[in-house]
N, C-alpha and C positions, 0 to 999 in steps of 0.2 A: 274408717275403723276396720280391725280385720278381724278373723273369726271369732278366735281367741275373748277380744272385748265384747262384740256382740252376742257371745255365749255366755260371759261374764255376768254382761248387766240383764240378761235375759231374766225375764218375773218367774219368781220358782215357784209360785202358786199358781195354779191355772184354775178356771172354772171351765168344767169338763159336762158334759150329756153323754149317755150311752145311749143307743138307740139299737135295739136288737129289731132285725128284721128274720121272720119267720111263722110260718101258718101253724107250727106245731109247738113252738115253747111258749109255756108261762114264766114267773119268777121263778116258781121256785124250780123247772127243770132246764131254764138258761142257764146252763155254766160259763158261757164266753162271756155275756154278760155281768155275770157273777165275779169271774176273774178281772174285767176292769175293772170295775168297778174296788174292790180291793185291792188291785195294783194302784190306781192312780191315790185310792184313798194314803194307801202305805208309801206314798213319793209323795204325801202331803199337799196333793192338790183337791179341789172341792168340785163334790159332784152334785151338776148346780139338778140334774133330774135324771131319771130311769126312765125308759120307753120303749114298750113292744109292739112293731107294726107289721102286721101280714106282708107279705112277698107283692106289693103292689106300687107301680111307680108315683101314682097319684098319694096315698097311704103317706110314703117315703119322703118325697117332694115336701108335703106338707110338715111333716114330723120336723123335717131339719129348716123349714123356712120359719116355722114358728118361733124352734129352739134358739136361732139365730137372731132374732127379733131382741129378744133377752140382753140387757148391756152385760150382764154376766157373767155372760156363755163367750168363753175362749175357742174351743174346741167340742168338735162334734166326732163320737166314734161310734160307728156305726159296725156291727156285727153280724156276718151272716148275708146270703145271697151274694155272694160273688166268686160263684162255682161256673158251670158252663150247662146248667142242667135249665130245662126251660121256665123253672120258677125263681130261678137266680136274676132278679133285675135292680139291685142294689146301682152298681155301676149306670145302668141306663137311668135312673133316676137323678144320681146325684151328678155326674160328667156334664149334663147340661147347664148345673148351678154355678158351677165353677168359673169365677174371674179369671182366676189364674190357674192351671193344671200344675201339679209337680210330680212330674212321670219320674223321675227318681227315688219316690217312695214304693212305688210297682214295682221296678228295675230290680232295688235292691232287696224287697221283701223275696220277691221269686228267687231271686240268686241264693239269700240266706236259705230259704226253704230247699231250695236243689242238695245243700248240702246236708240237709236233715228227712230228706223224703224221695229224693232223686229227681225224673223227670215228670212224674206226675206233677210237680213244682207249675208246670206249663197251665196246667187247667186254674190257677188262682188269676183272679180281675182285681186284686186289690188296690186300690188307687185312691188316689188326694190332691187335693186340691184347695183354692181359696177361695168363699162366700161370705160375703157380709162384712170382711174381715177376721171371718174366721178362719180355723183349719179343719176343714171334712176329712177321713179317714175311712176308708172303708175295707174292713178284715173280716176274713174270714170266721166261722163258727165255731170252729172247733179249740179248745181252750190253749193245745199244745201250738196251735199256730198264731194264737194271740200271745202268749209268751214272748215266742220268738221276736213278733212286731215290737210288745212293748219293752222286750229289755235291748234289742240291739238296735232297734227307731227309733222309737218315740219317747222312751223316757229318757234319754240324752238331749233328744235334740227337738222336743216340745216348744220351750221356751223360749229359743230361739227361730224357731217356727212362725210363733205366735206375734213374736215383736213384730218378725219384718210383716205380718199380715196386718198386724194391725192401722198398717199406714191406708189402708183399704178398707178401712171402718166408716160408712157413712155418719 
């Protein structure tokens, strides 16, 4: 089957977690959060929970094994801590859950950013990977860099994201 089909038949509903990681937001002063949450609702997918965990790899770990656990949960997006600063440990968290790495979503997010931020582009760890059968995401905090992920990433290419991970569903 080539891409074309597997994009085709890919489920255009997903059930989706955001997981904001940070010691200093709540709801109502998370905007990246805020913004998936409204993006994935307005691309018609279901947000299966909201979740804010301190800058801690243990905290992290648990947030997304839990959330995984859930037959529900498609995709995990996690927000925030993936700077280079020493309380950024999003990526140290989550890169060891991973079945499968998909460095292509790093690659391309950094490239996209280069051309909207220049080379500060370099300090972003945002990466993803496969858990459980799901898809892990992890982006950055700031709402204009989540944009970027979810309109030229991830909301095209979710679904078929999701399919092929699913073959990795225990």
């Amino acid at each position: 089957m080539g891409l074309e089909e597997h994009q085709r038949d890919a489920q255009a509903s997903l059930g989706i977690t955001v997981i904001t990681v940070s010691d200093t937001r709540d709801e109502s002063s998370d905007r990246g959060g805020t913004f998936l949450v409204e993006a994935l609702e307005g691309a018609g997918h279901q947000l299966c929970q909201r979740i804010i965990v301190r800058d801690d790899v243990d905290e992290i770990q648990a947030a997304v094994q839990s959330t995984c656990a859930e037959d529900s949960v498609d995709v995990v997006l996690l927000t925030g801590g993936t700077g280079i600063a020493q309380r950024d440990v999003t990526p140290e968290a989550i890169e060891p859950l991973f079945d499968v790495t998909i460095p292509g979503f790093g690659e391309l997010f950094r490239s996209l950013s280069h051309g909207e931020i220049g080379p500060a582009a370099m300090l972003s760890r945002a990466c993803a990977g496969v858990y459980a059968g799901r898809i892990l995401v992890a982006l950055p905090g700031s709402p204009k860099a989540l944009r970027l992920a979810w309109d030229k990433l991830l909301a095209p290419e979710l679904g078929h994201l999701c399919q092929q991970a699913a073959s990795r569903r225990g």
